[in-house]
N, C-alpha and C positions, 0 to 999 in steps of 0.2 A: 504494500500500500504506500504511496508515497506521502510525502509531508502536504501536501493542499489539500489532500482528500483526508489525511487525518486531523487537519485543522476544523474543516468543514465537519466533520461529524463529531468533532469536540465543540463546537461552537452549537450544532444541533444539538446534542445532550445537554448542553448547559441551559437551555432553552431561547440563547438568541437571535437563531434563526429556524424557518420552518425546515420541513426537508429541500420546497423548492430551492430556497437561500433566500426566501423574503427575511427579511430582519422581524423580530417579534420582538424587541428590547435592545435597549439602548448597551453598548457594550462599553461602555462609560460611566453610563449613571443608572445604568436598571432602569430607567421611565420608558413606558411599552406605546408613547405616545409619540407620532411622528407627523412631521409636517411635509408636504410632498414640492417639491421646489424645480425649476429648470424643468417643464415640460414642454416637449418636442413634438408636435405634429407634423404630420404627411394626409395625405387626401382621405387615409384608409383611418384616420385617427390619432390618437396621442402614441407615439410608438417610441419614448423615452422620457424618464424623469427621475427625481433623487429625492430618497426620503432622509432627515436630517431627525433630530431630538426636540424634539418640542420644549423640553426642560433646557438642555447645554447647549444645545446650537449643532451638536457634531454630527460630522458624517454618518448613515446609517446603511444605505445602500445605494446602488442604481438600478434600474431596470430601465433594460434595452432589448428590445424587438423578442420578447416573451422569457428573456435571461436576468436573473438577477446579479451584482456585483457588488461583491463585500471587502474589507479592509482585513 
């Protein structure tokens, strides 16, 4: 197994992301509240944007054309 894929499922066990890799809490602050920021439209719809902490401001994720991206 290599180290991104066991970060990823120590991040999913910990409970801060789903299995997709949406973020479910803040890996900062514990707050499970996020604000969605930077979205990107195409003709077919929103097809990128970044969730931040609602509480510290920090990075939480991105989602891009149905992929999540996490820190």
């Amino acid at each position: 197994m290599d180290r991104m894929h066991e970060y990823h499922n120590k991040l999913e066990d910990e409970g801060y992301i789903a299995e997709d890799g949406e973020p479910l809490k803040c890996q900062h602050c514990n707050n499970k509240s996020f604000v969605e920021k930077d979205s990107y439209f195409e003709c077919v719809g929103r097809v990128e944007y970044t969730l931040v902490c609602d509480k510290c401001n920090e990075f939480a994720g991105h989602w891009a054309y149905g992929y999540w991206q996490i820190n």
